[in-house]
N, C-alpha and C positions, 0 to 999 in steps of 0.2 A: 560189056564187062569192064573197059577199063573205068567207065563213068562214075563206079559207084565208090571207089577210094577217094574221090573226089567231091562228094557228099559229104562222106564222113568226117571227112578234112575240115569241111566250111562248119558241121556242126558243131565241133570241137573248137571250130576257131568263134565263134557267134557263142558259144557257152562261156571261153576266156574274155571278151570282148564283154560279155553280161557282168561276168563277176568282177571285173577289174571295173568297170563302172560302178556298180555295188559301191567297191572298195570305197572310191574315189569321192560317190555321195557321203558314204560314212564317215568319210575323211572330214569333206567341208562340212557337214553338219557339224560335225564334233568341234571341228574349229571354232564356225558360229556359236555353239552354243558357249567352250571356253570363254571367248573372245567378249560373250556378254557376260558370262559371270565375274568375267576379270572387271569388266568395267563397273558393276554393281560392288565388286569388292573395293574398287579404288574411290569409290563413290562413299561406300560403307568410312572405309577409313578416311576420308579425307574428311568426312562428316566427324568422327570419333576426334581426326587431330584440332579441328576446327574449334568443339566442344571442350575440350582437353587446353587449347591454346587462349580461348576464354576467361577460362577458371585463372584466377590470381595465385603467384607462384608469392608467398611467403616465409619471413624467418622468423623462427618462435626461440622464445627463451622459456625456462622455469624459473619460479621465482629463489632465491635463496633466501636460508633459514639465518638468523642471527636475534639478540636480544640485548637488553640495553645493560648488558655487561660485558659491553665491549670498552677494551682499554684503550686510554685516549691519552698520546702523546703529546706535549704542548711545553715552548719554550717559556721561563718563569723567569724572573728577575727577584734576586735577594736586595736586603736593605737590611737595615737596622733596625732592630724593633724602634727608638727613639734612637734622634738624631735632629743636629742643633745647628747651625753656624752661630756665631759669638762674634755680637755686635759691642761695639761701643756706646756707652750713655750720657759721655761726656769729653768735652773738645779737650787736648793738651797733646802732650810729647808723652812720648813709648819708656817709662823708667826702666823695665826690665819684665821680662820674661822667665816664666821658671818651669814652663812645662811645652818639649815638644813633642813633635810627631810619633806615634807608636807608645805614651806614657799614659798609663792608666791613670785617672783619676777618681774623686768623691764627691759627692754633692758638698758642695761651699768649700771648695780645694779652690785657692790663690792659685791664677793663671798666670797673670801681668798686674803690672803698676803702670799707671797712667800720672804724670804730673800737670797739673791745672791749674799756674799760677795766676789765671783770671778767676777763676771760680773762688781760688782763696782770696780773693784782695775782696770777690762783690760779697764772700760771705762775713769778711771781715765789717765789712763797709754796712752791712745790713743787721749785724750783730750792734752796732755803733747806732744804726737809728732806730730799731728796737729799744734800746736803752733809754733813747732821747721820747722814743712812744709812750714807756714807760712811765719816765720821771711827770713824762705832760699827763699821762692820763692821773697818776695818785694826785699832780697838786688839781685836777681839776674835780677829783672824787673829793677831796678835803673841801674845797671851796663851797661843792653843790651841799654837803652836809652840810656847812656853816650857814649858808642861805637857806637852807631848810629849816633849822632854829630860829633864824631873827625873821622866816616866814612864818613862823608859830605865835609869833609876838607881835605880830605885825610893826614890822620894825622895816620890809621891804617889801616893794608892791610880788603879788604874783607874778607875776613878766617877768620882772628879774629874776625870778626864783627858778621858775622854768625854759629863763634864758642858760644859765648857771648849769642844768640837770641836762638841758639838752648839749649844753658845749661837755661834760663829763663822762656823756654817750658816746658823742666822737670820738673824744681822745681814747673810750677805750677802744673802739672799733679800728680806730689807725695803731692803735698795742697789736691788736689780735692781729690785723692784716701785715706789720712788721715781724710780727714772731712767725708766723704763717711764711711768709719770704725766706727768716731765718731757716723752718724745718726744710724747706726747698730747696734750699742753695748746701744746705746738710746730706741731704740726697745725695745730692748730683758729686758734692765733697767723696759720697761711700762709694759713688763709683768707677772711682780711682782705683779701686781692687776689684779686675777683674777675676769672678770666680765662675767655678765649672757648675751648669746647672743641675747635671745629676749625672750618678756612677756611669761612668762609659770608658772610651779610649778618645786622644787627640787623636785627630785622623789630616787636619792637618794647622798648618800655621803662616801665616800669612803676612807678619808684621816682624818687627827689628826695634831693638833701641835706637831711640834717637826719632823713627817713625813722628808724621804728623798723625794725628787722630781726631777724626770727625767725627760730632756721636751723630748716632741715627744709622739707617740701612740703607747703604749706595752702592752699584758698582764698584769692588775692589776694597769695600771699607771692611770687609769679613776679617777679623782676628783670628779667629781659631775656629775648629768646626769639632763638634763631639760627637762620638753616637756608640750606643751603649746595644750591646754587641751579644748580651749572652743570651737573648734570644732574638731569634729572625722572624721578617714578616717576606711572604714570596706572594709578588701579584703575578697572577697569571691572565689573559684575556680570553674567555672562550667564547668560540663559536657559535651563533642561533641556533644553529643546528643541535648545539648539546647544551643549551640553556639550561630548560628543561629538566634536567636530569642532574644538576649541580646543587647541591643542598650546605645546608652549613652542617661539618659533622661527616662529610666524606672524607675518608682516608686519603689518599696519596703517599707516591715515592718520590723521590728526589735524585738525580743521579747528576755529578758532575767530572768534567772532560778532565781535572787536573786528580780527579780519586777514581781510576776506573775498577771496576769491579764491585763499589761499593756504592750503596743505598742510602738515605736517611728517611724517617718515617715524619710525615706532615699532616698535617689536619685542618682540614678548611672552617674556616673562626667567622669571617662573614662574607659576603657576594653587596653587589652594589644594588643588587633587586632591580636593576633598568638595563637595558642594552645601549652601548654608545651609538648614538644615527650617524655618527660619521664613518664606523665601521662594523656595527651591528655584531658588536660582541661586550660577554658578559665582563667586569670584573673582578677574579676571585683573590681577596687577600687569604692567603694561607699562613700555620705558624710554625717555627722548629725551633725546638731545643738545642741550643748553640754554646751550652756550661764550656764542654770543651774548648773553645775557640777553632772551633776546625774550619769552617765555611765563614768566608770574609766578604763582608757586607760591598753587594756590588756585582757579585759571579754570575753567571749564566747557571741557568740550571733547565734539565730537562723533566717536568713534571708528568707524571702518570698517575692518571687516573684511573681506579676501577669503578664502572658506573653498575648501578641498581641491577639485580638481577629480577626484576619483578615480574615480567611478561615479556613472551620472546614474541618476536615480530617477523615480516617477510620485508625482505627486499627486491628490486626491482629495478631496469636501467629505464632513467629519465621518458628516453624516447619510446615508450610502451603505452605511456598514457593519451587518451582522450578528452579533448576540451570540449565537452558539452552539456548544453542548457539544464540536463538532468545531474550537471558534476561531473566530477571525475570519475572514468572509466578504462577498461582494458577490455581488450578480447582478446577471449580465450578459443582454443578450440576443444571439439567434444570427439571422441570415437570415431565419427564419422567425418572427419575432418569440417565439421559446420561452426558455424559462427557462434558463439554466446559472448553479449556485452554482459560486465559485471560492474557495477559502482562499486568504488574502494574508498576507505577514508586513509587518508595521507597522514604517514607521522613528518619525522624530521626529514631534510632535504639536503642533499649530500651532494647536490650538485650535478653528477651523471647520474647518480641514484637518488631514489629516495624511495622513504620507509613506508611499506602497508601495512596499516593497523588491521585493518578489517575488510571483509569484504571477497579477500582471496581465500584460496585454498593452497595448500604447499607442493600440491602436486599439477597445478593446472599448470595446461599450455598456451603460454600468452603470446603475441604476434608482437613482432619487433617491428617497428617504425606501420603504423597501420594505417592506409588511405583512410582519410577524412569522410570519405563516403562510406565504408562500411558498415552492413546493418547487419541483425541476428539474422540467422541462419541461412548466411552467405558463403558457396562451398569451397576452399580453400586448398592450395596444392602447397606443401613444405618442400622446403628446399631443401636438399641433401645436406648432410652434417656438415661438408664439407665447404658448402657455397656460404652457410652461415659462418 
């Protein structure tokens, strides 16, 4: 009797013993099987980050919009519409002076007197053998006529007659060449009166009574300097960049640092038609009405210009474009972040920018600085707003 509690015992304990086994296979399987999917999953992803780490991380721009009426700032220089320094054209002493600095003057207005006591003595002296050319050349016309008679009567051989007619030719030729000295040294007498060569202002003066005076054009030998003031000419230099777009007949403003607030209206009269090679920009003379005297020949001024509204364009940073064989290009990208090359034609060059005429669209996405190797439909990752 006692034996069979002792049965029962071992069944019960041989049943716990089963299923905790059980348990324990189900345990390690399940681990195993975990343990593989975990490694198929880190297999999966590392393949994903691999493919992912691949792919090229780039920065895109969009192009912006602008057109060639855009206003264009640029420093100008004023001058005188005309304007003169005032030489001398004849050597002596400074008699006087009757007009200085700041005095408006008239075309053929008395500036200075100049004294020439050598001029007078050689025009004297040339006046004296003029006279003496003279008196030789009539008695040698009397003589050649009277040879010319007693040659009609053969009264003297030809020879002499023609010796007579040619010494008559002389004497007039040394007349004309002594009066010819005379109207020269007449000259140079008139320009003892230094006068102003047209309506302007003395701007400045540079000589005294008593002064020596050299004629001709030398360092320091400037007398007076005129320039006629009521209207101005402004050269401005422009850029290659805005060549192009500079016509004669464009408007302009004018603004200067000593009038602020205020404008004056200019207009471009003519351009050089060439770019200087030594700085590769244009020259535009401009012109302004100066009646008032208000703008003084010489001022800085800051020129604006409004250019052509005729066709709006895109622009672009420099380092977008592509150097090759097929031209200039950019890539864009499409929806799918894939590659498309696009050929562009180039306007003006702006230095970090420059202008697409053609080719893009206003809305593409173009890659900023793009490996040299890139070709279409190469799959592209963008960088966060923020990295750009």
């Amino acid at each position: 009797m006692p034996e069979a509690p002792t049965s029962a015992q071992d069944a019960a304990l041989k049943k716990r013993v089963l299923r905790y086994g059980v348990l324990l296979l189900f345990v390690a399987v399940a681990l195993g099987i975990w343990g593989e999917v975990s490694r198929v999953l880190a297999r999966s992803a590392l393949g994903r980050q691999t493919a992912e780490a691949a792919v090229p991380t780039v920065v895109t721009v969009t192009p912006t919009r602008s057109n060639l009426g855009d206003s264009l700032v640029l420093p100008g220089t004023v001058t005188a519409f005309i304007e003169a320094p005032i030489y001398a054209r004849t050597s002596g002493y400074l008699k006087a002076w009757y007009t200085d600095i700041g005095t408006r003057v008239v075309k053929g207005q008395l500036l200075a007197e100049i004294e020439t006591p050598e001029i007078d003595q050689q025009l004297s002296q040339a006046q004296a053998d003029l006279a003496t050319a003279r008196a030789n050349e009539a008695l040698a016309q009397s003589t050649n006529i009277r040879w010319k008679g007693l040659l009609a009567t053969d009264s003297v051989s030809k020879q002499d007659a023609d010796e007579k007619a040619g010494d008559a030719a002389a004497k007039k030729a040394a007349a004309d060449s002594a009066a010819a000295n005379v109207a020269r040294l007449r000259e140079l007498e008139s320009f003892k009166h230094v006068l102003a060569p047209f309506n302007g202002v003395v701007t400045a003066r540079n000589t005294d009574v008593g002064a020596l005076i050299n004629a001709g054009q030398s360092a320091g030998s400037e007398l007076f300097h005129v320039a006629e003031s009521d209207k101005l000419r402004i050269y401005v230099q422009v850029p290659e960049a805005y060549a192009a777009a500079i016509k004669t007949g464009v408007d302009a403003e004018l603004s200067f640092t000593e009038r602020p607030g205020k404008t004056y209206s200019a207009r471009i009269v003519r351009t050089a038609e060439a770019l200087d090679p030594n700085v590769r920009s244009l020259q535009v003379e401009l012109a302004l009405d100066n009646s008032t005297h208000e703008i003084l020949p010489g001022a800085y001024t800051e020129v604006r210009f409004k250019l052509s509204t005729d066709r709006q364009t895109l622009r672009l940073p420099a380092n977008t474009i592509l150097f090759r064989s097929a031209g200039l290009q950019v890539a864009t990208l499409d929806a799918d972040r894939h590659v498309k090359l696009k050929s562009i034609v180039q306007g003006r060059d702006f230095g970090t920018v420059i202008e697409v005429l053609s080719g893009l669209e206003p809305n593409d996405v173009v890659v900023l600085n793009p490996p040299d190797s890139i070709v279409d439909g190469e799959l592209m990752r963008i960088a966060p707003a923020s990295a750009s």
